[in-house]
N, C-alpha and C positions, 0 to 999 in steps of 0.2 A: 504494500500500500504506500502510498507518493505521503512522505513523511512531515512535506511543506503541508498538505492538505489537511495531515492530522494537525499539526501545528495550529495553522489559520482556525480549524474548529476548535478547538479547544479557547484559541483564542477568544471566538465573537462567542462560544459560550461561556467564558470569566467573564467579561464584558458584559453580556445582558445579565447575569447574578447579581453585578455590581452594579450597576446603574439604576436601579429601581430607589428614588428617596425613601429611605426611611433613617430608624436610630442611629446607624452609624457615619451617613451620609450627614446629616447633618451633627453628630460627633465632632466629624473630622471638619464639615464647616464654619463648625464654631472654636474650635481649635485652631483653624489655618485660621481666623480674620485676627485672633486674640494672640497668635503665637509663632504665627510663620508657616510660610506654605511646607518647610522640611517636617516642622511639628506636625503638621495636619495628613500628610505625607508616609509618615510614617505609623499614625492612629489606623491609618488606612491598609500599610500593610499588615498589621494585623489581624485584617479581615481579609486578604486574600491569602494570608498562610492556613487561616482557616479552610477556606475555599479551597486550595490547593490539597486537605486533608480530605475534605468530602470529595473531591474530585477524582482522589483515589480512591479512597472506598468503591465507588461505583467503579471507576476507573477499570481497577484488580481484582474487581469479584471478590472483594472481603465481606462475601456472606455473614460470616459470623459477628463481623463487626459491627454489619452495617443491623442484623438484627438484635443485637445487643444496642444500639445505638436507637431502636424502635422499640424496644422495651424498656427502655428507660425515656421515653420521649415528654412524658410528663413532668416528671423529674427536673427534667433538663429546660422541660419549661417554664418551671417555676423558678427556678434558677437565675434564667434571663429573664423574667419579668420582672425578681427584685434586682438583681444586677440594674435594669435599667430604668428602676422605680428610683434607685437608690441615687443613680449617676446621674438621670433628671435633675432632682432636688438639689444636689449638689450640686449643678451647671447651674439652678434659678438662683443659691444662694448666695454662690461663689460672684468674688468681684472680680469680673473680668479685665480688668487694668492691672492687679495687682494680684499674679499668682503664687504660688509659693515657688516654683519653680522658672516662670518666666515672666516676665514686664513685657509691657506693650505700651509706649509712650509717642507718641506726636507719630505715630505710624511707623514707628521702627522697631524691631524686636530684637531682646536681647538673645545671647547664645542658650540655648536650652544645656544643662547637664546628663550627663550618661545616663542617671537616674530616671530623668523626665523621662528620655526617647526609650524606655525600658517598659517604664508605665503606659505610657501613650500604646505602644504594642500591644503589650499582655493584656489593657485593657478591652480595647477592642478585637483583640482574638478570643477572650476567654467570653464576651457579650456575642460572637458572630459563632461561637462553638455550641452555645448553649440553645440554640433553634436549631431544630432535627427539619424543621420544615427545607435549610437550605439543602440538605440531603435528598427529598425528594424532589425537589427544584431539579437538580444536575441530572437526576436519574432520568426524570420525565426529559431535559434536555437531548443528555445521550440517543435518547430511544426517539427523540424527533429528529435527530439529523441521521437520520438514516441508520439507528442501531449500533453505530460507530462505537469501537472499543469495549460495548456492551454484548455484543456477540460474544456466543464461546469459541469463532475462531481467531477473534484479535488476541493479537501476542502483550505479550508484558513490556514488547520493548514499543510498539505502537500505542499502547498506554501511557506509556511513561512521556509519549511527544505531545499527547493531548493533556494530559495531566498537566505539561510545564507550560502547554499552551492556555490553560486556564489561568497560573498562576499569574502569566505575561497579560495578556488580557484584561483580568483584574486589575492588576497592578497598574495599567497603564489608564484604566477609567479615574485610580485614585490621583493619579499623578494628573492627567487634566485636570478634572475638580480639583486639586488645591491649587493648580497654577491659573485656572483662570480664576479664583476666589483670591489668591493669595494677590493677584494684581488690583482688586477693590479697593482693598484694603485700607489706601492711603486716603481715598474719601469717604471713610467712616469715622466719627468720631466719638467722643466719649457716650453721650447721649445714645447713639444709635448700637454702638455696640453691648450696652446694657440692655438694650431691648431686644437684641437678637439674642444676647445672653438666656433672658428670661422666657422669650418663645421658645427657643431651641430646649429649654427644659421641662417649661411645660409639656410638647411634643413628643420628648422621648419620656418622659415619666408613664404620658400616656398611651404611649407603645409597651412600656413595662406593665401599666395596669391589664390592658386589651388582653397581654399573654397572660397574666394569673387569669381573669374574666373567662377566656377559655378553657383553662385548665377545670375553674369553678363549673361551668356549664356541661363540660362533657362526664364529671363528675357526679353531679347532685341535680341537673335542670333535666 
């Protein structure tokens, strides 16, 4: 099989996983205006190493995994609905001018520490791990472009091109979004960035409540 073509798909499908607004899209947009488009950049890859783990599972036929991964799918969602009930309220209370980690001053941003770009990561991968939904996302993808890599006759190494093609994919939806947000930036000002502070937390708060609400309703409704 032509290796560019697995590539290319794997690509445009990390790309459309990534591209749909929601909590971490707007994470990393409220990070890149407050912190710099590398900060925002890197929140981001942490959702495509994610992406990159489910892309395997399906990828590789790790059946057991990915069934472990749906039995525990409640779990996991309750997980990220407080992860992101919790990271909410702390984006609405938090002052966005003055972080513990980084300043944002007359549109210039200081050097973030090792520490930050560690957090900024793990936070957003351990928020993009804990939905089992993106797992079905990738699965129903594979099996729409034509069963690609999903057959039992693709190889592990045809996997592995698609696999890195999601990762590339991804990664490159993040890197747009924070480079065209990270060029805003300089006509935002105090005022306006506290209220996108305060939106962007309400909204993912309410993306954390939505995921308990369903975990509630498939439970007890």
């Amino acid at each position: 099989m032509d290796y560019v073509l697995l590539i290319l798909t794997g690509l445009v499908i990390g790309f459309i996983v990534a591209a749909p607004i929601g909590p971490i899209n707007l994470i990393c947009i409220r990070r890149t205006l407050a912190y710099g488009s590398l900060i925002g950049l890197v929140s981001g890859l942490g959702a495509a190493a994610a992406d990159g783990i489910f892309a395997a599972i399906i990828g590789f036929g790790l059946t057991a995994i990915r069934h472990w991964i749906e039995g525990w799918s409640e779990t996991l969602q309750i997980v990220g609905g407080l992860l992101l009930t919790g990271f909410g309220l702390h984006t609405y209370f938090a002052d966005p001018l003055h972080g513990r980690e980084f300043q944002y001053e007359g549109g210039h941003h200081h050097k973030a520490g090792k520490h930050g770009f560690l957090r900024s990561f793990a936070s957003t991968f351990a928020i993009a791990m804990s939905n089992p939904a993106t797992l079905f996302a990738f699965a129903a993808l594979f099996a729409g472009f034509g069963g690609i890599v999903a057959s039992e006759h693709a190889s592990w190494t045809e996997a592995g091109f698609v696999v890195a093609g999601v990762m590339v994919g991804s990664g490159l939806w993040w890197l747009t979004l924070t480079s065209v947000v990270g060029l805003l930036h300089a006509k935002i000002d105090a005022r306006a960035m506290r209220i996108i502070t305060h939106i962007s937390g309400i909204v993912v708060s309410l993306f954390g409540l939505g995921m308990l609400a369903r975990v509630v309703w498939a439970r007890w409704i």
